[in-house]
Backbone bond lengths (Angstrom), bond angles and torsions (degrees), N, CA, C in turn:
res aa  C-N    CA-C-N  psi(-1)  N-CA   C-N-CA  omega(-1)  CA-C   N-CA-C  phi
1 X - - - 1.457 - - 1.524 111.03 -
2 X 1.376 123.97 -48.49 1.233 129.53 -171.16 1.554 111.81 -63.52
3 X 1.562 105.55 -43.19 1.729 119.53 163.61 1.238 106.40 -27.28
4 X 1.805 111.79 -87.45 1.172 142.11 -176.98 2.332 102.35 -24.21
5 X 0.916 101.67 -71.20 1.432 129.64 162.59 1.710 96.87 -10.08
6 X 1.641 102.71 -87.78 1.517 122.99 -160.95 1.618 104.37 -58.25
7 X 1.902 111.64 -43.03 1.795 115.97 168.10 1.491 113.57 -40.74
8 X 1.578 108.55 -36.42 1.484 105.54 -147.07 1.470 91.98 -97.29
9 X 1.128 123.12 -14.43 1.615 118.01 -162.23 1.918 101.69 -94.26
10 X 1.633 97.06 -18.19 1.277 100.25 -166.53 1.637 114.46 -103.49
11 X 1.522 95.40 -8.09 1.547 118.74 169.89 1.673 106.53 -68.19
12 X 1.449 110.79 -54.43 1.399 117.64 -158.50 1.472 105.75 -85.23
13 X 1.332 122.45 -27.61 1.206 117.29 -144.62 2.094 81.99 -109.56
14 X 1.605 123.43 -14.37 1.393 121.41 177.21 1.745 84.16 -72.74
15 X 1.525 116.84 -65.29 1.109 117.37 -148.05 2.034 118.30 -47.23
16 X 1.481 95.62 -47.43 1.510 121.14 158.80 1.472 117.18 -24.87
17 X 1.461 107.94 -66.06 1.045 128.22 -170.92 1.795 123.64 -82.84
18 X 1.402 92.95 -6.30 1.704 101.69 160.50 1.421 109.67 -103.34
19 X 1.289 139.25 -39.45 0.891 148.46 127.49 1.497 101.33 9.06
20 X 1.297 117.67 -83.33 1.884 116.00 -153.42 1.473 86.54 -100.45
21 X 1.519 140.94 17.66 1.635 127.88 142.73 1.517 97.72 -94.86
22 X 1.008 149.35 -16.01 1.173 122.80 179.05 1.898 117.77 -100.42
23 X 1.311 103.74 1.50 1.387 134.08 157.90 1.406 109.50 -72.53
24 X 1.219 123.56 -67.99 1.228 128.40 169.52 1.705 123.37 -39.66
25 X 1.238 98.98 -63.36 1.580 119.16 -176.20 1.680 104.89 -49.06
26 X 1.485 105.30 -61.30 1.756 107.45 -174.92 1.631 101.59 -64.45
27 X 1.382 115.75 -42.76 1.695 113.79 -178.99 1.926 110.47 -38.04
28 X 0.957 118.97 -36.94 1.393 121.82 167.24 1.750 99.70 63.11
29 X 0.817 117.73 48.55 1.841 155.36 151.81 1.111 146.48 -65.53
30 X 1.150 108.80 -25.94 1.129 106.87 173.09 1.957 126.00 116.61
31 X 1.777 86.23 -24.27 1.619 89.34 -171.53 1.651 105.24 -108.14
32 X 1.217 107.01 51.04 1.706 106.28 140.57 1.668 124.39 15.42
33 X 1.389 73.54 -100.80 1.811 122.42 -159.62 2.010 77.28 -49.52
34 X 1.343 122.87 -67.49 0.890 116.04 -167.05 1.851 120.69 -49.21
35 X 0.907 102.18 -65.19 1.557 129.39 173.48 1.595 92.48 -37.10
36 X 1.250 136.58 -71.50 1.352 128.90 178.23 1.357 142.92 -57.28
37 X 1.505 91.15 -21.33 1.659 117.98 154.32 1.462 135.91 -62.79
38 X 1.586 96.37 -37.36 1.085 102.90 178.29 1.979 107.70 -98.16
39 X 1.342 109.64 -16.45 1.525 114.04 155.70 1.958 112.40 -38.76
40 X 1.417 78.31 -64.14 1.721 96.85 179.37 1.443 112.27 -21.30
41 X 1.396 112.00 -78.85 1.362 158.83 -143.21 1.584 96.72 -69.63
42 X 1.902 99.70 -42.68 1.446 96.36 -162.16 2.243 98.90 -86.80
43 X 1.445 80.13 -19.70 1.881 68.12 -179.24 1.270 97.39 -97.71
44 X 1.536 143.43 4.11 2.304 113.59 148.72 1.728 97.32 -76.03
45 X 1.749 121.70 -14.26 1.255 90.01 172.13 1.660 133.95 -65.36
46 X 1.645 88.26 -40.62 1.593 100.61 -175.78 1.182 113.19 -74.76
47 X 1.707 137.36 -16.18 1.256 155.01 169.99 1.636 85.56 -47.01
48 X 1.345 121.06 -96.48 1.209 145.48 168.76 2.030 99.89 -0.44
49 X 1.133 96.79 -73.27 1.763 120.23 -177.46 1.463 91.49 -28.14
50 X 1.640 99.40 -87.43 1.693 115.92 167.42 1.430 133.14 1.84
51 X 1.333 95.87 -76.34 1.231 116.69 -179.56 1.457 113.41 -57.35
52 X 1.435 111.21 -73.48 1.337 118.18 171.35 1.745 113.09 -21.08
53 X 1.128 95.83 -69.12 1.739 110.39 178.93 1.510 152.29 -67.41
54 X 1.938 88.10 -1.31 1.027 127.10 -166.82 1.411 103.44 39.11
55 X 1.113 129.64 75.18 1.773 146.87 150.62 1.470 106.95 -95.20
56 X 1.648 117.28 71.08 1.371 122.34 -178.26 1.504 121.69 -61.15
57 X 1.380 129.10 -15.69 1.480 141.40 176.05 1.538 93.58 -81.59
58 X 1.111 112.75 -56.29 1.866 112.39 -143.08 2.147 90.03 -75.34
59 X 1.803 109.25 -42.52 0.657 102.87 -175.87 2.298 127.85 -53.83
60 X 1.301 80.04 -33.39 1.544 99.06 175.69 1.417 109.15 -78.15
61 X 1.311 124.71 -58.31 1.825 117.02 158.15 1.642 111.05 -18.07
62 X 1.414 128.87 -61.29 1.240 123.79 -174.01 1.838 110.34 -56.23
63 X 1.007 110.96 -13.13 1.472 90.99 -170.87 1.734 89.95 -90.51
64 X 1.057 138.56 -35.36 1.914 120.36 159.19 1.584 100.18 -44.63
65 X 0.866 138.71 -53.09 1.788 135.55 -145.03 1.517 97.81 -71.12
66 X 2.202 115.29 -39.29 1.258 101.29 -179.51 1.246 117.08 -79.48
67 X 1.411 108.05 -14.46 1.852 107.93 -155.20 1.663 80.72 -84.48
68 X 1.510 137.10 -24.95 1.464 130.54 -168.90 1.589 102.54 -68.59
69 X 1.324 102.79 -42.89 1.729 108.71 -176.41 1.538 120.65 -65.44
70 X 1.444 96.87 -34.27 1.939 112.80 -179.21 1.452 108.90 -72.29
71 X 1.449 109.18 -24.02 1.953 113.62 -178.44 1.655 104.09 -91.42
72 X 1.680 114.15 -39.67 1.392 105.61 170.14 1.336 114.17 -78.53
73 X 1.536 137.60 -16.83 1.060 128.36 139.03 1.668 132.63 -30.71
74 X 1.432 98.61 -58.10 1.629 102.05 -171.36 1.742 103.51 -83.91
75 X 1.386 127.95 -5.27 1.080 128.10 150.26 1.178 142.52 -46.72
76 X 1.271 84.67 -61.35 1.565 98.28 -172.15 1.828 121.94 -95.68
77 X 1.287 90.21 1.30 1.806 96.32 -173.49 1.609 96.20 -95.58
């Protein structure tokens, strides 16, 4: 149950959170730094998801999503 719990919190709250970076990103605004942060954030969530669930593709996909956030990170700061 508690598993189930940590998948679901890390499902909604990754998905959320790409969601309002890719809001950010197309908004063409100004908030970067933010938008890539929260890129970050959302792929150790789904890492996390992955793992847990053994989703061996999706889990390995996240390591592009962070290294994308760590280069628009070091970009844009």
């Amino acid at each position: 149950m508690f598993k189930k719990k940590i998948i679901n919190v890390c499902e909604f709250t990754g998905s959320v959170l790409a969601m309002v970076y890719a809001l950010l990103i197309a908004s063409n605004t100004g908030n970067e730094i933010l938008g890539f942060s929260l890129l970050l954030i959302s792929a150790i969530l789904f890492a996390i998801w992955g793992y847990m669930d053994k989703r061996w593709a999706f889990f390995a996909l996240q390591f592009f999503y962070a290294s994308s956030a760590l280069i628009g990170l070091v970009r844009w700061a």
